[in-house]
BATORRO-360672 format. One record per residue: x, y, z of N, C-alpha, C, O, CB in turn; residue in three letters; residue number from 1. Coordinates in steps of 0.02 Angstrom, whole numbers. Each point is the difference from the previous one (the first is absolute). Glycine has a CB too. Example, Ala and Ser with C-alpha at 12.3 -4.5 7.8 and 13.67 -1.06 7.14 Angstrom:
2
(pt (660,-284,390),(-45,59,0),(45,60,0),(52,-1,33),(-147,-58,29),"ala",1)
(pt (77,112,-98),(42,59,3),(-39,55,37),(25,55,8),(34,-87,-116),"ser",2)
***
This chain:
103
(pt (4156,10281,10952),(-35,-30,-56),(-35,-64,22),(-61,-7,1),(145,56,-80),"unk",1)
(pt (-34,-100,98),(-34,-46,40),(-73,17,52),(-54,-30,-2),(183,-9,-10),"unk",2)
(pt (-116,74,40),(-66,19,59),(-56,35,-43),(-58,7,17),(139,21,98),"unk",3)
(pt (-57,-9,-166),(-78,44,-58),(-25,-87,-33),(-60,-15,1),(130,185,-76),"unk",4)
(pt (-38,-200,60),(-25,-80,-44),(-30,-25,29),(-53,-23,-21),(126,-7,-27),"unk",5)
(pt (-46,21,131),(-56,-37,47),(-46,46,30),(-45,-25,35),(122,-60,-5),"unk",6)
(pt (-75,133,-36),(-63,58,3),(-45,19,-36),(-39,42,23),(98,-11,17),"unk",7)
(pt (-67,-61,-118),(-32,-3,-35),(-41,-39,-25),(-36,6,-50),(95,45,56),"unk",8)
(pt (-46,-130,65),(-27,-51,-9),(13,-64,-46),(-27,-54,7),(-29,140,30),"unk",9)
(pt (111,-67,-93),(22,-36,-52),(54,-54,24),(46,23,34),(-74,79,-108),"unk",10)
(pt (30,-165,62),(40,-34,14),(46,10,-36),(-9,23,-57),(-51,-82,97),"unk",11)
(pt (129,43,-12),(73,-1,-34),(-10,-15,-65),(16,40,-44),(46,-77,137),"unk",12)
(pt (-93,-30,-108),(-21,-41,-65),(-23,52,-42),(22,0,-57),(-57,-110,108),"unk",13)
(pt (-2,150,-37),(-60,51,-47),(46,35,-18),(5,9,-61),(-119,6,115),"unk",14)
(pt (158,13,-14),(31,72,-11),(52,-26,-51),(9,37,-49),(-25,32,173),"unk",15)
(pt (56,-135,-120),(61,-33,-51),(-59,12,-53),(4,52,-31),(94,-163,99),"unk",16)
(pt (-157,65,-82),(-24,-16,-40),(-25,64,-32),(-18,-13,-58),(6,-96,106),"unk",17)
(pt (5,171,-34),(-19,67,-36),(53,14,-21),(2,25,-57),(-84,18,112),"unk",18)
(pt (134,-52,-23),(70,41,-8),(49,-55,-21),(55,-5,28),(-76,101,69),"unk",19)
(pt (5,-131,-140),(28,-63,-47),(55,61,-59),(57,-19,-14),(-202,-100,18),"unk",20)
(pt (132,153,-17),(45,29,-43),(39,66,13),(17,42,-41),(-89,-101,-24),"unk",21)
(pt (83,56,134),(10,62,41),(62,-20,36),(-13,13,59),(-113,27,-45),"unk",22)
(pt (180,-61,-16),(33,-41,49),(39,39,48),(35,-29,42),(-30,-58,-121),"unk",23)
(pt (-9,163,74),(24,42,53),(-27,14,15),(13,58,17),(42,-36,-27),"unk",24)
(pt (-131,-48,29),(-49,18,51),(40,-45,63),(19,15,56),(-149,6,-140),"unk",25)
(pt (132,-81,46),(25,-51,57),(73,4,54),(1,-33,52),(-65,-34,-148),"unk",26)
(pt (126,113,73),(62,6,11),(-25,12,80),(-44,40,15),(113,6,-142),"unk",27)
(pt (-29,-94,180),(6,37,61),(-65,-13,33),(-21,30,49),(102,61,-92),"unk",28)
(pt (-125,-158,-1),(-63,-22,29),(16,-84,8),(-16,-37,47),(-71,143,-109),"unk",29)
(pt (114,-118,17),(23,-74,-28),(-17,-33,80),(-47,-39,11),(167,65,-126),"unk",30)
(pt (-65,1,173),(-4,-56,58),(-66,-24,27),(-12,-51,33),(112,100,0),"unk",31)
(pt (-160,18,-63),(-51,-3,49),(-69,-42,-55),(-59,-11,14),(110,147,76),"unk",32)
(pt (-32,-143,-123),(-25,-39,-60),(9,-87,9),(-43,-36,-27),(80,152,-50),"unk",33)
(pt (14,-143,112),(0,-62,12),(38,-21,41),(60,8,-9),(-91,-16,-75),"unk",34)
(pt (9,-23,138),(45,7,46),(65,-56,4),(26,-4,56),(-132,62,0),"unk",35)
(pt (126,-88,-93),(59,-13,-25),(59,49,-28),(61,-2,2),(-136,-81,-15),"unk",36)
(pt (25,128,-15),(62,48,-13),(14,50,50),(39,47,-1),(-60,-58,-111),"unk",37)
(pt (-31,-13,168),(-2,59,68),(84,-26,19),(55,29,3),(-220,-23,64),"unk",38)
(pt (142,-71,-57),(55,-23,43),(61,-12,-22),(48,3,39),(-123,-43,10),"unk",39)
(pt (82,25,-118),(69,-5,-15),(46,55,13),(53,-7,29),(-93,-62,-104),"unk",40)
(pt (7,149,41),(3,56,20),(38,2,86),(59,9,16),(-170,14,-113),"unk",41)
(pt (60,-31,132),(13,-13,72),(66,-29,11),(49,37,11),(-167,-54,7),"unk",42)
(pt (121,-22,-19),(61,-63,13),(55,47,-35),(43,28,34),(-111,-169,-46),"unk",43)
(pt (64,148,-61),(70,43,-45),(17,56,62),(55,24,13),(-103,-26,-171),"unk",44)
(pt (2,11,182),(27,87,13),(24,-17,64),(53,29,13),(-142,65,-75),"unk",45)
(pt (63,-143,121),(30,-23,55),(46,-27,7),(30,-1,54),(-99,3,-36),"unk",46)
(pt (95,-42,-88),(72,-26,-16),(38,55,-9),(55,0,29),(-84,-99,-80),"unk",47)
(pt (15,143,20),(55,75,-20),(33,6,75),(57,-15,18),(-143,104,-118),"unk",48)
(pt (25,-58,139),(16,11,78),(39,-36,31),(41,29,35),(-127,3,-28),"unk",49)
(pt (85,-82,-9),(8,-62,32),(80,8,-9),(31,18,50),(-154,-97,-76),"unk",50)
(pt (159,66,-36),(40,3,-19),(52,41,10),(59,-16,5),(-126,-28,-47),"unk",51)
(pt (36,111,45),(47,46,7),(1,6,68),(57,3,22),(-68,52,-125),"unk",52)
(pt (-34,-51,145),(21,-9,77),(28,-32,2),(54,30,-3),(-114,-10,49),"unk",53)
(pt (79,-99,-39),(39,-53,-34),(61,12,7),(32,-19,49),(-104,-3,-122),"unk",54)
(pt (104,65,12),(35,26,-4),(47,53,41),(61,4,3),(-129,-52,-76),"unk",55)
(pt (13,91,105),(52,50,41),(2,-43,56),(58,-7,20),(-85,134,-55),"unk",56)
(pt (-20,-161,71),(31,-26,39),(78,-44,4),(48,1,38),(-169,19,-28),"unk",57)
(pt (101,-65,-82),(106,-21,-10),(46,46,14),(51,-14,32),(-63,-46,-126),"unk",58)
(pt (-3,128,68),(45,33,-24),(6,48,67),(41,47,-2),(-63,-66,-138),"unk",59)
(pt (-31,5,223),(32,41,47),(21,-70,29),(57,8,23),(-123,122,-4),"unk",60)
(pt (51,-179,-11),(36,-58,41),(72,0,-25),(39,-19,44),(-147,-59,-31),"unk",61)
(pt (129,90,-55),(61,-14,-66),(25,50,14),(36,-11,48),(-76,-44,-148),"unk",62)
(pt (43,115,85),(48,45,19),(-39,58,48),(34,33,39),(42,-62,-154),"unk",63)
(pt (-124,36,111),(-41,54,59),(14,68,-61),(20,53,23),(19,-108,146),"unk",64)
(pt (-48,50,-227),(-27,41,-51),(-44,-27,-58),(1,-55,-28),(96,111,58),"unk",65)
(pt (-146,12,-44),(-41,-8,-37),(30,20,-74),(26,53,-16),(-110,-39,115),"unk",66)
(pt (72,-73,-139),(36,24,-85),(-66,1,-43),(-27,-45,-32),(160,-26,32),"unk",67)
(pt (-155,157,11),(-48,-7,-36),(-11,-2,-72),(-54,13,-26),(37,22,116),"unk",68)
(pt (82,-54,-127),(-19,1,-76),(-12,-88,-33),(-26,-20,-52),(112,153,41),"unk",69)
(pt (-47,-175,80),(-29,-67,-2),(-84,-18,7),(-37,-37,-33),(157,23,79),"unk",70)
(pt (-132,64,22),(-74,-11,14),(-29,23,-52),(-47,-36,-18),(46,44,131),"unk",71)
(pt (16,65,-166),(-51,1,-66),(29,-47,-23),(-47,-39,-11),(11,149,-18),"unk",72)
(pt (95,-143,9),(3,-75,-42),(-48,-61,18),(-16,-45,-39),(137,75,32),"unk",73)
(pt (-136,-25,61),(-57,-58,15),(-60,2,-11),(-33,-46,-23),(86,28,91),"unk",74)
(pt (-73,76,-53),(-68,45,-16),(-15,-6,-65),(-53,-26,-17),(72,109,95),"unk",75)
(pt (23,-59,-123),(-1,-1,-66),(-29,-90,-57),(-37,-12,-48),(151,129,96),"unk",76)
(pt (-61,-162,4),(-1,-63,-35),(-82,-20,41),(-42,-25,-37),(205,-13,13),"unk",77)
(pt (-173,46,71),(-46,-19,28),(-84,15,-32),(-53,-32,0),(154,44,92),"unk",78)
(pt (-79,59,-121),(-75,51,-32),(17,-5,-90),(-26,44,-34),(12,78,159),"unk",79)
(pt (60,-181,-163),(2,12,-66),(-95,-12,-28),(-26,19,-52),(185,-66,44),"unk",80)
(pt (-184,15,57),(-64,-26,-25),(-36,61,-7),(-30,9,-53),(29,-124,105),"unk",81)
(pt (-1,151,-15),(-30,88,23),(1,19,-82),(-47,17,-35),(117,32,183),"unk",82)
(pt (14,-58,-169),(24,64,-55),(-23,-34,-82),(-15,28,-53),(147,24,140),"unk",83)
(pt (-127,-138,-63),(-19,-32,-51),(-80,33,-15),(-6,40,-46),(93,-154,76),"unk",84)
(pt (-134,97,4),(-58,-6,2),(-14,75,-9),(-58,11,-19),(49,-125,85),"unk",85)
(pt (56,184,-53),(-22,76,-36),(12,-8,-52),(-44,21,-37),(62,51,104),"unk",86)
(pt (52,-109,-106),(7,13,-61),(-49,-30,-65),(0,17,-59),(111,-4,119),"unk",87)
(pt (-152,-60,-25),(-63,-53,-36),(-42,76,9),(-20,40,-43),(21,-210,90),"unk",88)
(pt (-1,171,-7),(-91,69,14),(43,38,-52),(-21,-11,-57),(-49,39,218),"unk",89)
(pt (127,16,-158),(-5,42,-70),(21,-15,-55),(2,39,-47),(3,29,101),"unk",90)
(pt (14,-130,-57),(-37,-21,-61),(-63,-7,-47),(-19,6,-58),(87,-32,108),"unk",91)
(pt (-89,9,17),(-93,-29,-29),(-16,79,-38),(-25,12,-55),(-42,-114,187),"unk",92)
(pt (100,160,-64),(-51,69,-4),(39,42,-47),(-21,57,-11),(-32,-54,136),"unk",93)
(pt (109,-25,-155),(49,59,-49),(-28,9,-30),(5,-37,-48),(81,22,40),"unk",94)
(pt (-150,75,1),(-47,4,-91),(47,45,-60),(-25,24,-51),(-119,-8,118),"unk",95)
(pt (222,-10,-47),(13,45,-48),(34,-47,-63),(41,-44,10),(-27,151,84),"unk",96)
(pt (-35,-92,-149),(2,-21,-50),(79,-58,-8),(50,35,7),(-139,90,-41),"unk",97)
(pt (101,-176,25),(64,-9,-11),(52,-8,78),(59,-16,7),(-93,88,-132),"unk",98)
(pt (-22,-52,176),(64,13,60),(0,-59,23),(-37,-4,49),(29,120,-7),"unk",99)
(pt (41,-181,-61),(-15,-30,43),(60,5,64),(43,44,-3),(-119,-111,-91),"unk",100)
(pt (76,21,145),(36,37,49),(58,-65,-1),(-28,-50,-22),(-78,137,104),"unk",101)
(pt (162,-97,-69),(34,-32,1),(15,-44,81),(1,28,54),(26,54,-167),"unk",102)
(pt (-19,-141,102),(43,-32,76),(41,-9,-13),(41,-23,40),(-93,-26,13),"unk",103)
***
């Protein structure tokens, strides 16, 4: 999608600004739209990594086993922003009458 927008000559700006009332045009474009949100993106997801390698490494220096239901425990606390930030998108996009979605 991205590579058809800049193939069509339209700046990012044009395409928000047509698609002002469209907001799941945008889902899964957001980072490339400003690059602040490139990078925070960036950084979140290199901290996830970061972390959980992090992690197994304690956990082979420490006993020379891998406890992988700790490493999804880290993973997990590390990516709540991931699950936060789906449950906003289906929100925005729930069109069924009444559904709203619960946290």
């Amino acid at each position: 999608m991205l590579m058809a927008i800049r193939a069509s000559g339209v700046t990012m700006a044009e395409f928000a600004q047509r698609n002002l009332s469209k907001t799941e045009v945008f889902m899964g474009l957001e980072a490339h739209l400003d690059e602040s949100i490139s990078n925070e993106m960036r950084m979140r997801r290199y901290q996830q990594s970061k972390s959980v390698l992090e992690e197994q490494s304690r956990q082979l220096r420490r006993s020379g086993v891998i406890n992988h239901a700790e490493l999804a425990r880290v993973s997990a606390r590390e990516s709540e922003w991931a699950r936060v930030r789906a449950r906003i998108i289906g929100q925005i996009h729930d069109d069924r009458p009444g559904g709203d979605v619960v946290c």
